[in-house]
PyMOL Python script that loads the backbone (N, CA, C, O; Angstrom):
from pymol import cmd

cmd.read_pdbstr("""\
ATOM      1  N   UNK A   1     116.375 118.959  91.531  1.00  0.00           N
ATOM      2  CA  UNK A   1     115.756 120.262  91.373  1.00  0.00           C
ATOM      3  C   UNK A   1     116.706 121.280  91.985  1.00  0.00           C
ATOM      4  O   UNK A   1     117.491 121.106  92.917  1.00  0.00           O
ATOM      5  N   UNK A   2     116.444 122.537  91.170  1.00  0.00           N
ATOM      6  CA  UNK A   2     117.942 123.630  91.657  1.00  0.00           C
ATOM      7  C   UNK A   2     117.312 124.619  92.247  1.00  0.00           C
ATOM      8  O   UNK A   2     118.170 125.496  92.343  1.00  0.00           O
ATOM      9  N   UNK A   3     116.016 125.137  92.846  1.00  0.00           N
ATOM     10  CA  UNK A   3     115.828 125.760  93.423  1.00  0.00           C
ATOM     11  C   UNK A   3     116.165 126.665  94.201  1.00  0.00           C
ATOM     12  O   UNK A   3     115.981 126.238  95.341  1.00  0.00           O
ATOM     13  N   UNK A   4     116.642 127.898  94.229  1.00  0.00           N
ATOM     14  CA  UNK A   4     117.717 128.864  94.829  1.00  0.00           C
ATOM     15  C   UNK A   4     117.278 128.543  96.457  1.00  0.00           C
ATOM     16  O   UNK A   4     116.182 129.063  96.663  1.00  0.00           O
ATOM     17  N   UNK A   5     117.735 127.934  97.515  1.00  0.00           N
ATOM     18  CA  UNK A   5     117.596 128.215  99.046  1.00  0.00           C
ATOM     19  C   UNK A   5     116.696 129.540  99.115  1.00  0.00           C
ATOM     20  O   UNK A   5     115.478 129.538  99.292  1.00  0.00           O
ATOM     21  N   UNK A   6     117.564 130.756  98.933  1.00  0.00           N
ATOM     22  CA  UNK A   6     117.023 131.914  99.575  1.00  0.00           C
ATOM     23  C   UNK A   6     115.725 132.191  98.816  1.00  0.00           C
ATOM     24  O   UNK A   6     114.962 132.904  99.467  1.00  0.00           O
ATOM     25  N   UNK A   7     115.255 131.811  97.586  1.00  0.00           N
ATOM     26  CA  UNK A   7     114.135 132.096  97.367  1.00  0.00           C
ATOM     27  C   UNK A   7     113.264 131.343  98.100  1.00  0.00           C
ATOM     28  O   UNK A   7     112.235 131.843  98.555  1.00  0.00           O
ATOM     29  N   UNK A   8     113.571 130.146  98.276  1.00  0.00           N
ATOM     30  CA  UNK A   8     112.405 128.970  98.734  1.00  0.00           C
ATOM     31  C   UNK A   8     112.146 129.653 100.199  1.00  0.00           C
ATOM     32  O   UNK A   8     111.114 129.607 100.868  1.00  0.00           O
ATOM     33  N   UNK A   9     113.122 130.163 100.435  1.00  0.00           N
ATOM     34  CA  UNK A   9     112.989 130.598 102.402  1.00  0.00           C
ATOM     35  C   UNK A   9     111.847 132.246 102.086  1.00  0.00           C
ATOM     36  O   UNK A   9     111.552 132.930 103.067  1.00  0.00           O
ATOM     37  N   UNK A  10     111.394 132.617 100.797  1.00  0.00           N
ATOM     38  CA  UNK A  10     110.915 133.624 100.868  1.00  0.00           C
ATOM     39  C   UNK A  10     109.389 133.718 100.140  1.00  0.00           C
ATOM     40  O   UNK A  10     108.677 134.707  99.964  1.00  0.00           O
ATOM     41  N   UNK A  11     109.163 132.260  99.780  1.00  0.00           N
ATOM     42  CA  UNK A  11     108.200 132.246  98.554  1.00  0.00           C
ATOM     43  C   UNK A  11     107.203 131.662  99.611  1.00  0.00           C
ATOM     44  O   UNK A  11     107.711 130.952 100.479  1.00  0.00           O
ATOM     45  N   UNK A  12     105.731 131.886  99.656  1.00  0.00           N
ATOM     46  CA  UNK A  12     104.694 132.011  99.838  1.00  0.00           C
ATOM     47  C   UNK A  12     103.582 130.802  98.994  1.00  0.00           C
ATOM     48  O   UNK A  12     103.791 130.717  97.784  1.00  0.00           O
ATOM     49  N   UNK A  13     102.565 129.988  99.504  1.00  0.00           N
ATOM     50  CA  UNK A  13     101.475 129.674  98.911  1.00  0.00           C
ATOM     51  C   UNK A  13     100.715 131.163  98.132  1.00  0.00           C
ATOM     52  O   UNK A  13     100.115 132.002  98.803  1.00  0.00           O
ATOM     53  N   UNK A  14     100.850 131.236  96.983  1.00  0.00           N
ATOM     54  CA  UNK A  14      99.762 132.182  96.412  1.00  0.00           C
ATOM     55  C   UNK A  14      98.203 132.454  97.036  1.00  0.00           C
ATOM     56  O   UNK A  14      97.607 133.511  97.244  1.00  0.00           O
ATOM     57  N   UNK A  15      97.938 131.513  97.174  1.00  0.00           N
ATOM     58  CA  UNK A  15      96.597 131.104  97.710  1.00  0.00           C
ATOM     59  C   UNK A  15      95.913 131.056  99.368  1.00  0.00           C
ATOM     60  O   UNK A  15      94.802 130.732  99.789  1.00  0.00           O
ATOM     61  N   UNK A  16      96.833 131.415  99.859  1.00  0.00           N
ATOM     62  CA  UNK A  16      96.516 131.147 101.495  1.00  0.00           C
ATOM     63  C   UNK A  16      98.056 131.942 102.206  1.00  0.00           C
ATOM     64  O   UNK A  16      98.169 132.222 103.399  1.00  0.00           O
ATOM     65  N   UNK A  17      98.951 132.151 101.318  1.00  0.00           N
ATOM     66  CA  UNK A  17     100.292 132.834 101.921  1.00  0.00           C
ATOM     67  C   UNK A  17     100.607 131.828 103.056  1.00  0.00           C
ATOM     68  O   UNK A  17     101.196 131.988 104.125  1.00  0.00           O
ATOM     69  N   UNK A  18     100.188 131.039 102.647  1.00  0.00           N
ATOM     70  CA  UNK A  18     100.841 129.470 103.757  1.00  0.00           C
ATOM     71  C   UNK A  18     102.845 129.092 103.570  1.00  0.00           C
ATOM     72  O   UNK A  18     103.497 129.630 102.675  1.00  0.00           O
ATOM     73  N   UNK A  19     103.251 128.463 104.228  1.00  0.00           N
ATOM     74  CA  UNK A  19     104.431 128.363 103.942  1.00  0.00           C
ATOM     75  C   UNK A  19     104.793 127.092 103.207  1.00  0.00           C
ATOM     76  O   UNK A  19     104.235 126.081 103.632  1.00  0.00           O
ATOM     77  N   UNK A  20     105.579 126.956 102.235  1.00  0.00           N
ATOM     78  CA  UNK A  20     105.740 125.637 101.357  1.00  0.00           C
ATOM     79  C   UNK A  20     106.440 124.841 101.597  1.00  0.00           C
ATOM     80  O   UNK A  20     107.311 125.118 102.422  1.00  0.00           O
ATOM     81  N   UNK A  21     106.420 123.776 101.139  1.00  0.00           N
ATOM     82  CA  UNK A  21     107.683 122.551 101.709  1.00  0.00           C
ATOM     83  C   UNK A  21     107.895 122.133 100.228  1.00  0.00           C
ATOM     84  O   UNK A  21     106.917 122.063  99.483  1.00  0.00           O
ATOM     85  N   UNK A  22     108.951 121.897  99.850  1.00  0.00           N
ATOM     86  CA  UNK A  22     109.798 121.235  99.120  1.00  0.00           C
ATOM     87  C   UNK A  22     110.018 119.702  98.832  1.00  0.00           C
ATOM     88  O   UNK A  22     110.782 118.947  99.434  1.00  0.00           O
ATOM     89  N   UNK A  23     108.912 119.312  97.440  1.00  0.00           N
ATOM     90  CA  UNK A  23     108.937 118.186  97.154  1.00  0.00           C
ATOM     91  C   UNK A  23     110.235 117.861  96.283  1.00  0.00           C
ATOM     92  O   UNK A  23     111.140 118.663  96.053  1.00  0.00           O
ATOM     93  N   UNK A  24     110.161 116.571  95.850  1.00  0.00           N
ATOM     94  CA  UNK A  24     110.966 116.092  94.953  1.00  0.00           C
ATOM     95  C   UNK A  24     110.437 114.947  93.823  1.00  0.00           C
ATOM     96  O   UNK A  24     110.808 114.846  92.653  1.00  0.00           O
ATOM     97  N   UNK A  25     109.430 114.100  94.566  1.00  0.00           N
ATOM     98  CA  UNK A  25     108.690 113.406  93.405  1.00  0.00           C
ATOM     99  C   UNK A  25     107.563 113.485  93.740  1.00  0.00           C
ATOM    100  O   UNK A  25     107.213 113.024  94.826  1.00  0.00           O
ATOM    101  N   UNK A  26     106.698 114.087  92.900  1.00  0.00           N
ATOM    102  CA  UNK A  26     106.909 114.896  91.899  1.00  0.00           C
ATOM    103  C   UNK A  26     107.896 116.079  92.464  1.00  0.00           C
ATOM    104  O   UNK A  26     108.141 116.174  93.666  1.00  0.00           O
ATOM    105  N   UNK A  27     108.505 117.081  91.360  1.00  0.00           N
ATOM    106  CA  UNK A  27     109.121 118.371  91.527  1.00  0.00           C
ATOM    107  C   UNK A  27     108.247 118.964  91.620  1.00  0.00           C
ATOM    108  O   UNK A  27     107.229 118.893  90.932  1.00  0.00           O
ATOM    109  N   UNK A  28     108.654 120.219  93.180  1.00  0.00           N
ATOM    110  CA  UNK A  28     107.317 121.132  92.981  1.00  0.00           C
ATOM    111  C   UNK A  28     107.287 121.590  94.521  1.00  0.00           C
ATOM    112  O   UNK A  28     107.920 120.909  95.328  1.00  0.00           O
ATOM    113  N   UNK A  29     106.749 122.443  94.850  1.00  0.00           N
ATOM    114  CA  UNK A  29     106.730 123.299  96.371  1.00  0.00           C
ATOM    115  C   UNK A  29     104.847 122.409  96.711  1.00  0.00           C
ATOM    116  O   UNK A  29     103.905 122.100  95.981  1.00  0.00           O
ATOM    117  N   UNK A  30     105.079 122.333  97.897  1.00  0.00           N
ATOM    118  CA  UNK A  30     103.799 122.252  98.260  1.00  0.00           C
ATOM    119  C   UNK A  30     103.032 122.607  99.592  1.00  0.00           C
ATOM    120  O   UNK A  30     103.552 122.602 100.707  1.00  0.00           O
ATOM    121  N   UNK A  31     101.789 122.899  99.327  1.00  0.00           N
ATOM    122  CA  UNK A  31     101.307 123.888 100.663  1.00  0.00           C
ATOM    123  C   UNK A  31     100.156 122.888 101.165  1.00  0.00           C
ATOM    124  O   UNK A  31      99.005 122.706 100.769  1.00  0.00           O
ATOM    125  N   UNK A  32     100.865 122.351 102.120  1.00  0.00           N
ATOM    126  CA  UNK A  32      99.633 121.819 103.172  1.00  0.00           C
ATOM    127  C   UNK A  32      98.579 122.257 103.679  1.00  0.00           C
ATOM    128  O   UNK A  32      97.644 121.460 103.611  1.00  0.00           O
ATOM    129  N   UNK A  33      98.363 123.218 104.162  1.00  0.00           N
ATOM    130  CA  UNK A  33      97.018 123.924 103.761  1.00  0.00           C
ATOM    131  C   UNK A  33      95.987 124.333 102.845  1.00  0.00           C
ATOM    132  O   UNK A  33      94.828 124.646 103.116  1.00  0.00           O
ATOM    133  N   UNK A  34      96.591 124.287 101.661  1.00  0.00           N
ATOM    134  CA  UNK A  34      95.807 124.365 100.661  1.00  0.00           C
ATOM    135  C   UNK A  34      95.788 122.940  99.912  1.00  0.00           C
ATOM    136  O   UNK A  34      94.895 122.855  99.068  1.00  0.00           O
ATOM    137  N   UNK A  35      96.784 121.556 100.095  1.00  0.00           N
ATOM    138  CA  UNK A  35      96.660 120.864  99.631  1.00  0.00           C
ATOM    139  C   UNK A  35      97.077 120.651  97.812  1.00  0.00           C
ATOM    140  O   UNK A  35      96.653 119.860  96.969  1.00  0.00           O
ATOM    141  N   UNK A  36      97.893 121.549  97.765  1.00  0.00           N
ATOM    142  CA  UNK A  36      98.222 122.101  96.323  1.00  0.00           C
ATOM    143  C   UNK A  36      99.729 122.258  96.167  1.00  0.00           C
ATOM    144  O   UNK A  36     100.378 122.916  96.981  1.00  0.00           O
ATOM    145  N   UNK A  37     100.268 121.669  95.149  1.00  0.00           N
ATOM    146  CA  UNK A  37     101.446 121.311  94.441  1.00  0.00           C
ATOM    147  C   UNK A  37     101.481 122.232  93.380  1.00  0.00           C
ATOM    148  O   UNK A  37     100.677 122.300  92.450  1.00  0.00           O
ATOM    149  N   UNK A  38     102.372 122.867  93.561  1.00  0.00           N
ATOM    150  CA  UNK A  38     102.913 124.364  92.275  1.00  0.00           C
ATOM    151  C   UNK A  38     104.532 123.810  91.703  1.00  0.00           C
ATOM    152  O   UNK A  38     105.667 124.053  92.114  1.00  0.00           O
ATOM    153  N   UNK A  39     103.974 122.912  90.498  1.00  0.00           N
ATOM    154  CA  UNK A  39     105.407 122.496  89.953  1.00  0.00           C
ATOM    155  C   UNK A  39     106.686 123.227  89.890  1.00  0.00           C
ATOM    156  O   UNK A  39     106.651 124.371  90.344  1.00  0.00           O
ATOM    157  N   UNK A  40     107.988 122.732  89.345  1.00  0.00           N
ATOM    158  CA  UNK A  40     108.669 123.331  89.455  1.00  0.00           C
ATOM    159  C   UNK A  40     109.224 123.233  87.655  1.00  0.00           C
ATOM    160  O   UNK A  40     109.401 122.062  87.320  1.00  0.00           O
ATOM    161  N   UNK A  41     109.455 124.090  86.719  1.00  0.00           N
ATOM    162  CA  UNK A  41     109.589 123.531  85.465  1.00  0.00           C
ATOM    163  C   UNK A  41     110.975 124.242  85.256  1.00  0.00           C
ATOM    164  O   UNK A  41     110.813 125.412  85.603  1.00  0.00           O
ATOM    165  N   UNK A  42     112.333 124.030  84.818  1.00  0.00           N
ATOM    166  CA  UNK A  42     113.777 124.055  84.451  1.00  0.00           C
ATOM    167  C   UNK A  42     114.064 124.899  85.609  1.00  0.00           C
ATOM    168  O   UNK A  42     114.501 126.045  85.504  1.00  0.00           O
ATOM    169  N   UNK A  43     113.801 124.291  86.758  1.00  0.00           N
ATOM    170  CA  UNK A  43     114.384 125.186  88.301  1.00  0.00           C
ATOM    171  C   UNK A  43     113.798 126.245  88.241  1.00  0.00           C
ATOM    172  O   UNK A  43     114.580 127.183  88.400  1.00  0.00           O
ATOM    173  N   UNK A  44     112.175 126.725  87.992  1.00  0.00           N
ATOM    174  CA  UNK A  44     111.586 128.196  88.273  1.00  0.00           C
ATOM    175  C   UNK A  44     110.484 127.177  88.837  1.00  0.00           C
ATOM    176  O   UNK A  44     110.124 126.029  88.574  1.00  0.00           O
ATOM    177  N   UNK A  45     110.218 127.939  89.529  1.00  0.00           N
ATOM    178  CA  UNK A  45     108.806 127.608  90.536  1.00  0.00           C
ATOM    179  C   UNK A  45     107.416 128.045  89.687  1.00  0.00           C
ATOM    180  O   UNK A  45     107.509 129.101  89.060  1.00  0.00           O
ATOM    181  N   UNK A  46     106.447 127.498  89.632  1.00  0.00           N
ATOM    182  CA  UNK A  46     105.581 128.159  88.770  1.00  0.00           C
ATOM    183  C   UNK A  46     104.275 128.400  89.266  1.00  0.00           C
ATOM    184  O   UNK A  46     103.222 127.809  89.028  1.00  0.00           O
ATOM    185  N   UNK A  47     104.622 129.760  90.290  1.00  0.00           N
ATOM    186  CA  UNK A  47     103.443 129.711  91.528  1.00  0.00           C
ATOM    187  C   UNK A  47     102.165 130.737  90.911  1.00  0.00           C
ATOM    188  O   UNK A  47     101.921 131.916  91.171  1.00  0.00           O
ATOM    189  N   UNK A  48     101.486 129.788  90.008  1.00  0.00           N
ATOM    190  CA  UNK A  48     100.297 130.456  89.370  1.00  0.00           C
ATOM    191  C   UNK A  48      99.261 129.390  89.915  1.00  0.00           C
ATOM    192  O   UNK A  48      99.635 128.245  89.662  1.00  0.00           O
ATOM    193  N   UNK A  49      97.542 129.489  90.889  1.00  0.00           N
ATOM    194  CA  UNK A  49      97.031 128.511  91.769  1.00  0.00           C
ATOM    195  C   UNK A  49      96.076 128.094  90.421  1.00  0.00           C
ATOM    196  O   UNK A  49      95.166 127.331  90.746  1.00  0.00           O
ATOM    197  N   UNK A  50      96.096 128.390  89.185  1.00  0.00           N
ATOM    198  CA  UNK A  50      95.654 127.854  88.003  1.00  0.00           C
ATOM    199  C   UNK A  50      96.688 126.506  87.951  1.00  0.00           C
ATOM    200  O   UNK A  50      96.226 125.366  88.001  1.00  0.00           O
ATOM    201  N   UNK A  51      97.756 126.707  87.874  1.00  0.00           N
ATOM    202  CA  UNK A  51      98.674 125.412  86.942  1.00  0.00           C
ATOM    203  C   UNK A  51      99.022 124.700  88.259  1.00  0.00           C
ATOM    204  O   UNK A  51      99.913 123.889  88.005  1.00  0.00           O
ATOM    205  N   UNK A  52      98.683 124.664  89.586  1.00  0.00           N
ATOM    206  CA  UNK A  52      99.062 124.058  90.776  1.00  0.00           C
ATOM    207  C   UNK A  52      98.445 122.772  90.518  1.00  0.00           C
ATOM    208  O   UNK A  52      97.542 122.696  89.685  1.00  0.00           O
ATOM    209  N   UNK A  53      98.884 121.666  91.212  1.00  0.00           N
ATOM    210  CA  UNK A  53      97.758 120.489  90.996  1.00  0.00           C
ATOM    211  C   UNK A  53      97.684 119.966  92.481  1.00  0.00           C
ATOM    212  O   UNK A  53      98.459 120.308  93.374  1.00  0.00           O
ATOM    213  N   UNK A  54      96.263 118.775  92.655  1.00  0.00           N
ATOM    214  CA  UNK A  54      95.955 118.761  93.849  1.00  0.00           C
ATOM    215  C   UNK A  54      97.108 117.915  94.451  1.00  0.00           C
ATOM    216  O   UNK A  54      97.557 117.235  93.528  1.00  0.00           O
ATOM    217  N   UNK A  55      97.831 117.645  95.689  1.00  0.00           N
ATOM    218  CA  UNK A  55      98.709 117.088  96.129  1.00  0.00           C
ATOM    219  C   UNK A  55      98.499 115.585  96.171  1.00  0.00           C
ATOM    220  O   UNK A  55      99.421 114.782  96.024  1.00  0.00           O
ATOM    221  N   UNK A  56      97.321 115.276  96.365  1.00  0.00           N
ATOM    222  CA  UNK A  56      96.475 113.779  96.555  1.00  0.00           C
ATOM    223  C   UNK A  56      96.628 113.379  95.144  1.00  0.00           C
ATOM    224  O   UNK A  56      96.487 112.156  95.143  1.00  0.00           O
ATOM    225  N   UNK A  57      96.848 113.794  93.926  1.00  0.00           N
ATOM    226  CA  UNK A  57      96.789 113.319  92.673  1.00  0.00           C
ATOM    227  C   UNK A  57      97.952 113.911  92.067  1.00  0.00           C
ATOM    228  O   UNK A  57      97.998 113.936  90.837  1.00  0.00           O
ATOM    229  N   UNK A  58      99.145 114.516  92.915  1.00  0.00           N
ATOM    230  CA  UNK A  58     100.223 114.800  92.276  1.00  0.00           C
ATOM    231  C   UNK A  58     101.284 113.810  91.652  1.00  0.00           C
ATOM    232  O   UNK A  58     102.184 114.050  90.847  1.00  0.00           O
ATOM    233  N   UNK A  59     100.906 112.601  92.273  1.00  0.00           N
ATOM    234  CA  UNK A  59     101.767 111.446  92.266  1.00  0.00           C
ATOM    235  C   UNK A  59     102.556 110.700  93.106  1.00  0.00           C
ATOM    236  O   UNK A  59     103.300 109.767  92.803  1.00  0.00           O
ATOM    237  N   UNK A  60     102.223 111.432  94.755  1.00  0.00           N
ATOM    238  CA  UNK A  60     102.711 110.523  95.522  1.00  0.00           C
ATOM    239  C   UNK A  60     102.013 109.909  96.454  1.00  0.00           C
ATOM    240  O   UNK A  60     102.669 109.363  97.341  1.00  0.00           O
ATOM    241  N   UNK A  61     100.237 109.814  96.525  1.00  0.00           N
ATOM    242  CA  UNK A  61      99.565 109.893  96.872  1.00  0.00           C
ATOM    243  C   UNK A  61      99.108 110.353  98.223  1.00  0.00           C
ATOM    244  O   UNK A  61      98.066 109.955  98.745  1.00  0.00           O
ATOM    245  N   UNK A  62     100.052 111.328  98.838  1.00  0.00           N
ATOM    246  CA  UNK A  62     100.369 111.898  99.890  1.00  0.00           C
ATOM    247  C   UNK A  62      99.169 113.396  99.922  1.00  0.00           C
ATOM    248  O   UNK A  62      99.079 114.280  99.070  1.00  0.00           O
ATOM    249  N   UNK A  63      98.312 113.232 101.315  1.00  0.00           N
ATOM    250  CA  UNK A  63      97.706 114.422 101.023  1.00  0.00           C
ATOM    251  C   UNK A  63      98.571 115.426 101.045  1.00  0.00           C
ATOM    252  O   UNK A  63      98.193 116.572 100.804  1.00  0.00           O
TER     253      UNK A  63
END
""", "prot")
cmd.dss("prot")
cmd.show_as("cartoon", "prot")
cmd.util.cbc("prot")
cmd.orient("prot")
């Protein structure tokens, strides 16, 4: 995943303005507080809390 650094150091949970951590399997930012995975689709982040999925069923079975 190509994710620009300086954006990731600036991007926000939509949903709680929590801070994200950086998955890899699945691709995708994720906010421990909200428990929500915001994929990542051709290296753009796609931080809409509609298309997010729950982290427990993202695929790594990691809350």
């Amino acid at each position: 995943m190509g994710v620009d650094p300086f954006l990731l150091s600036i991007l926000v949970c939509p949903k709680c303005r929590g801070a994200l951590t950086l998955r890899n399997n699945p691709d995708g930012l994720a906010c421990p507080a909200c428990g929500l995975l915001y994929p990542v689709k051709d290296d753009i982040p796609v931080m809409l809390v509609e298309e997010a999925l729950p982290l427990t069923t993202a695929g790594d079975g990691r809350p």
